[in-house]
C-alpha positions in Angstrom: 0.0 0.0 0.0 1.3 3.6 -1.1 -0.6 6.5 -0.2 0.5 10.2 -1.5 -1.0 12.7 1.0 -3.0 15.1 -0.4 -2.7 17.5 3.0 -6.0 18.7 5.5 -9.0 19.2 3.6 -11.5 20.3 6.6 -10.5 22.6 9.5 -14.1 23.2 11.7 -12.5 26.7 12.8 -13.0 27.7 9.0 -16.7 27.7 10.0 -19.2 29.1 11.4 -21.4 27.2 14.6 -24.1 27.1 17.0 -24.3 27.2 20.8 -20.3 26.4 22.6 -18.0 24.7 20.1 -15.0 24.6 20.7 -13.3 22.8 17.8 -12.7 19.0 16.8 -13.8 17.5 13.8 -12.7 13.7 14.9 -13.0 10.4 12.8 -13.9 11.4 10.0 -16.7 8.7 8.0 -17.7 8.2 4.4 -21.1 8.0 2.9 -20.8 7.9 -0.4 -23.9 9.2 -3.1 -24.1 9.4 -6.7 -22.7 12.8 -7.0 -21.0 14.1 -3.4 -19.3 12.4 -0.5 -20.8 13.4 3.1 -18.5 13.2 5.6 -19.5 12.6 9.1 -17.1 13.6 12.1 -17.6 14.4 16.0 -17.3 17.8 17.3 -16.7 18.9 20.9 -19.3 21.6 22.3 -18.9 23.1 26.1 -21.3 21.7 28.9 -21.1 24.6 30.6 -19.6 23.5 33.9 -16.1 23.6 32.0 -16.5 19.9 30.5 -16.9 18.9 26.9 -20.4 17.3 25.2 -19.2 15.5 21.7 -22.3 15.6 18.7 -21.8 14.1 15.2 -22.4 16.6 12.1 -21.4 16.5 8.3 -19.6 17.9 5.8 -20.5 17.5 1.9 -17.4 16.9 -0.7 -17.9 17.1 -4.4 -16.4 14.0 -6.1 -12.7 15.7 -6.0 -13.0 15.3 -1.7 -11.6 18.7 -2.1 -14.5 21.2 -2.7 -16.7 21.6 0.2 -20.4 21.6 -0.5 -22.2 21.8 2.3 -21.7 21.8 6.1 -24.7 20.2 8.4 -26.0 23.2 10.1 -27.5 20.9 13.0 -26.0 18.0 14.8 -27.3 14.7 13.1 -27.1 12.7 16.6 -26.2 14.3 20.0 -25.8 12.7 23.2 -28.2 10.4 25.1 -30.3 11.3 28.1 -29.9 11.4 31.7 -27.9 8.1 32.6 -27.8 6.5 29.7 -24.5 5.4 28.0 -24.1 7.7 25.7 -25.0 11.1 28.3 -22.1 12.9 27.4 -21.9 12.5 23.7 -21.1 10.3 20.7 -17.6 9.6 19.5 -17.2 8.4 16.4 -20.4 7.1 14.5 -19.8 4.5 11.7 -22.5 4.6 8.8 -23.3 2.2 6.1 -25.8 2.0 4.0 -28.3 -1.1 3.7 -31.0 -1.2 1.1 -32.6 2.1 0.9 -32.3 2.8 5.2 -28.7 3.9 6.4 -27.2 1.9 9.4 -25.3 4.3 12.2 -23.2 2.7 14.9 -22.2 4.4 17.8 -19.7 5.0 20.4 -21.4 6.6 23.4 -19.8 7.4 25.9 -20.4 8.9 29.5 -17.9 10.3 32.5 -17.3 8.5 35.4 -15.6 9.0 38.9 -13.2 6.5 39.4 -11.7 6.3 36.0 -12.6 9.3 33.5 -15.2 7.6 31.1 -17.2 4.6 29.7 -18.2 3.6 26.7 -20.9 1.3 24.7 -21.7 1.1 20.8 -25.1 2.3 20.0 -27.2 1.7 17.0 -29.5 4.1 15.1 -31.0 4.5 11.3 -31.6 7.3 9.0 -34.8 7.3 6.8 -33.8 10.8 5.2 -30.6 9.6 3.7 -28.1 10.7 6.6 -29.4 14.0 7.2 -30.7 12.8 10.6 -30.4 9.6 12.7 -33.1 8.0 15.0 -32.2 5.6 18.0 -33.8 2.1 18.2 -33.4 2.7 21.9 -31.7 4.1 25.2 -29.7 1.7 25.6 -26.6 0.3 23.8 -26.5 -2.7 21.6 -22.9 -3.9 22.5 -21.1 -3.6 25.6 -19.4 -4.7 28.5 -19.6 -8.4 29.6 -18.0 -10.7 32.0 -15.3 -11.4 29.3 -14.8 -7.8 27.9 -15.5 -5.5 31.4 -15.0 -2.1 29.9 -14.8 0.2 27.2 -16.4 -1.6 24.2 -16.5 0.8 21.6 -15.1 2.3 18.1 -17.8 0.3 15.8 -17.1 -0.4 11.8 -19.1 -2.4 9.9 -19.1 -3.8 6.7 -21.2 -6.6 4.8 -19.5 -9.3 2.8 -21.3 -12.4 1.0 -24.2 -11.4 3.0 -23.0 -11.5 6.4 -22.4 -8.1 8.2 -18.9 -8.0 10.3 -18.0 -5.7 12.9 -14.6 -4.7 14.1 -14.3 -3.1 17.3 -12.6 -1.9 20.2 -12.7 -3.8 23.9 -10.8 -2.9 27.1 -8.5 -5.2 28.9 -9.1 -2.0 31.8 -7.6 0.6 33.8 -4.1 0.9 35.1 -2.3 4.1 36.5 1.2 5.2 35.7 3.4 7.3 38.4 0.8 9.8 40.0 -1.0 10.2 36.8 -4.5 9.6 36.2 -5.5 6.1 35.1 -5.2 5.3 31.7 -7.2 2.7 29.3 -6.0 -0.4 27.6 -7.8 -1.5 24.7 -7.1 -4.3 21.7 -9.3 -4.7 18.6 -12.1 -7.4 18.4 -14.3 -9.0 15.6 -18.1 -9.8 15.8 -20.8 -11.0 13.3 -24.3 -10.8 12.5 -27.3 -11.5 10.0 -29.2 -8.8 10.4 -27.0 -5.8 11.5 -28.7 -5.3 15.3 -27.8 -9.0 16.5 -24.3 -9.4 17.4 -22.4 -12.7 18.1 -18.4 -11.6 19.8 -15.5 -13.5 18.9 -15.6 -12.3 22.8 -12.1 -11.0 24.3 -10.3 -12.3 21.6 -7.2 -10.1 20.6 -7.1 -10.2 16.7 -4.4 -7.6 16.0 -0.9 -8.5 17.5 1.1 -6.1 19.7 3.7 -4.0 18.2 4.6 -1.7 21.6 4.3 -4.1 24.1 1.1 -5.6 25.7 -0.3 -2.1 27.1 -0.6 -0.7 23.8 -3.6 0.6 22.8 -5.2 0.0 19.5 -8.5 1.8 18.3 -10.9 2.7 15.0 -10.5 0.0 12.9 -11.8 0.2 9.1 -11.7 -2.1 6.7 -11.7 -3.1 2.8 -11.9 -5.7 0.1 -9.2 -4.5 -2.4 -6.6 -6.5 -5.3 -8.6 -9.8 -3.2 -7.1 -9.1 0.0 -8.7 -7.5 3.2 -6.7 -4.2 4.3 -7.3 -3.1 7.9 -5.8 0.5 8.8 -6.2 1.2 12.5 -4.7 3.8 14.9 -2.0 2.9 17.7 -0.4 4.6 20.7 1.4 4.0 24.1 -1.1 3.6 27.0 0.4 7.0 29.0 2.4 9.9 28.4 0.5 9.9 25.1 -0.9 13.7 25.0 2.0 15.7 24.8 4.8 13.2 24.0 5.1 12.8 20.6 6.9 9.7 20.5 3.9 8.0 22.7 1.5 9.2 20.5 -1.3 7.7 18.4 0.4 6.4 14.7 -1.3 4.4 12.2 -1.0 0.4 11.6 -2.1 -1.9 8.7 -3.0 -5.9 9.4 -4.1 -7.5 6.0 -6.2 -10.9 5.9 -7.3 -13.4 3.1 -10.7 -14.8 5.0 -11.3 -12.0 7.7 -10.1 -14.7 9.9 -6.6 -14.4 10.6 -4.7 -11.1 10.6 -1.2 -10.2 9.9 0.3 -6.8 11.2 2.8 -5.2 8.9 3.1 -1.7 9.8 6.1 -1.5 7.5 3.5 -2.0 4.5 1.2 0.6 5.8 2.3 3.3 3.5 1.8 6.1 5.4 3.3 7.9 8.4 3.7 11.2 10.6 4.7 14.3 8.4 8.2 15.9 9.2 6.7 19.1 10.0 3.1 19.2 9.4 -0.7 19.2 10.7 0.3 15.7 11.3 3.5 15.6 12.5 2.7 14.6 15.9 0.4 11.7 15.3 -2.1 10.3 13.0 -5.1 9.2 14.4 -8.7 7.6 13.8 -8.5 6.2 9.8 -11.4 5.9 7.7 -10.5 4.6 4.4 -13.3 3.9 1.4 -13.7 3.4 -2.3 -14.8 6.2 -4.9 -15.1 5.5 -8.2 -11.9 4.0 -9.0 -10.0 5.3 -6.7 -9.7 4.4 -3.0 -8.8 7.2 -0.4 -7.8 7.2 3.8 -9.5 10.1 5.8 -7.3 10.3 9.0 -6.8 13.0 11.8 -3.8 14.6 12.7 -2.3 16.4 15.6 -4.4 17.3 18.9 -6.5 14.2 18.4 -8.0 15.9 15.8 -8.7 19.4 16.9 -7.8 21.2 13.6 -9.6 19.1 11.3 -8.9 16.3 9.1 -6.8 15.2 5.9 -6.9 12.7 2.9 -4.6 10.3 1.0 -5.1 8.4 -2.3 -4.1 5.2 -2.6 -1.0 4.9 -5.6 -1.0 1.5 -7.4 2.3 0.2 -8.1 
């Protein structure tokens, strides 16, 4: 894989928004139409008692992913109510469509007091072709269990040979470094089901090896069929001393797979990595990589975790 960057094509401080924002435009998320490509992404809006609330809006591309359309003037999905795992906000929301309804997974997530936050993947559809999303329910439709106690999140799906597959995120849990908070350890997992709503876990089972050591954490997984192999890009990082340490921070890795069984890490195939001196030069971060027309492109973040936007890269066949 060889991807030539094509540099940040969406910076939310470029526009113009309602009530507190306060920048973000996080994992970026395709969903491709006949003649524009809408991106969705999380933004970060003040609570008002000096915490953050995280709601998913749009952004419309022409077909060159570098004109800008349209930007959603109204959060498609905000947070859940009082209680419920997704309180605080949604971060990021996966979309695919599926016949003529479009299928939105989500990671809620809500604060907690020993640890700073929990997290569950959600499930809503859109009947107005992704201009809003309805919840089937309060409540998530993946979680925590015995097996996989915390932190299930970080949702893509995709459907091959009728069959829809979901890669996601579980935590092995919480562990604190020197006198610093405690900080989250989580692996990538792999789950099927018939009808998109009905999950069965490959439960707690690791399917990406280690490349740090065993506390590295792994997150946003996305996945496609191309040249008759399965690429998986996903994003990587040390478990602390990952905010403002460069070197600890979040860099992108590539597995690849002939069945969506077994899965081969091989970073050194990925293609891509931090800029010298750049919008991502300090990490790259939450990948989202999709087919359009003939060409096949990777949305990622850069640094801050995505605070200043998001960029592309085209795939360059050999």
């Amino acid at each position: 894989m060889n991807w030539k960057k094509l540099g940040k094509i969406f910076d939310p401080c470029d526009h113009v928004w309602k009530d507190d924002f306060i920048g973000f435009a996080q994992s970026p998320q395709t969903l491709v139409f006949g003649d524009f490509v809408r991106v969705y992404f999380s933004i970060r809006k003040n609570d008002g008692c000096g915490k953050f609330i995280s709601h998913i809006q749009y952004v419309d591309f022409e077909l060159d992913m570098k004109t800008i359309r349209k930007v959603s003037d109204h959060p498609v999905f905000g947070p859940g109510k009082l209680g419920c795992f997704d309180e605080h906000g949604v971060f990021p929301m996966n979309v695919l469509r599926v016949g003529d309804k479009i299928f939105g997974y989500t990671n809620g997530w809500t604060r907690r007091v020993s640890v700073s936050v929990e997290t569950g993947i959600g499930f809503a559809i859109s009947h107005d072709q992704g201009e809003t999303f309805e919840r089937i329910g309060d409540g998530p439709i993946m979680s925590a269990t015995t097996r996989e106690p915390v932190l299930v999140g970080d949702a893509f799906v995709q459907q091959y040979d009728g069959l829809f597959h979901m890669w996601y995120l579980f935590g092995l849990g919480w562990k604190k470094y020197s006198d610093a908070p405690p900080d989250r350890i989580y692996k990538i997992a792999h789950a099927t089901s018939i009808d998109g709503i009905n999950w069965q876990k490959e439960e707690a089972i690791q399917i990406i090896s280690d490349k740090l050591n065993q506390d590295e954490c792994q997150a946003l997984p996305t996945v496609i069929f191309h040249n008759n192999i399965y690429h998986m890009y996903f994003c990587y990082r040390s478990a602390f001393d990952f905010r403002k340490n460069k070197s600890n921070g979040y860099r992108i890795g590539y597995a690849y797979s002939s069945d969506l069984k077994t899965w081969k890490r091989a970073d050194n195939l990925a293609g891509i990595t931090v800029s010298e001196n750049d919008w991502d030069s300090d990490m790259q971060c939450y990948p989202h990589i999709f087919k359009l027309k003939n060409k096949v492109y990777l949305l990622y973040n850069g640094n801050e975790f995505g605070k200043n936007g998001f960029g592309i890269a085209e795939l360059v066949e050999s």
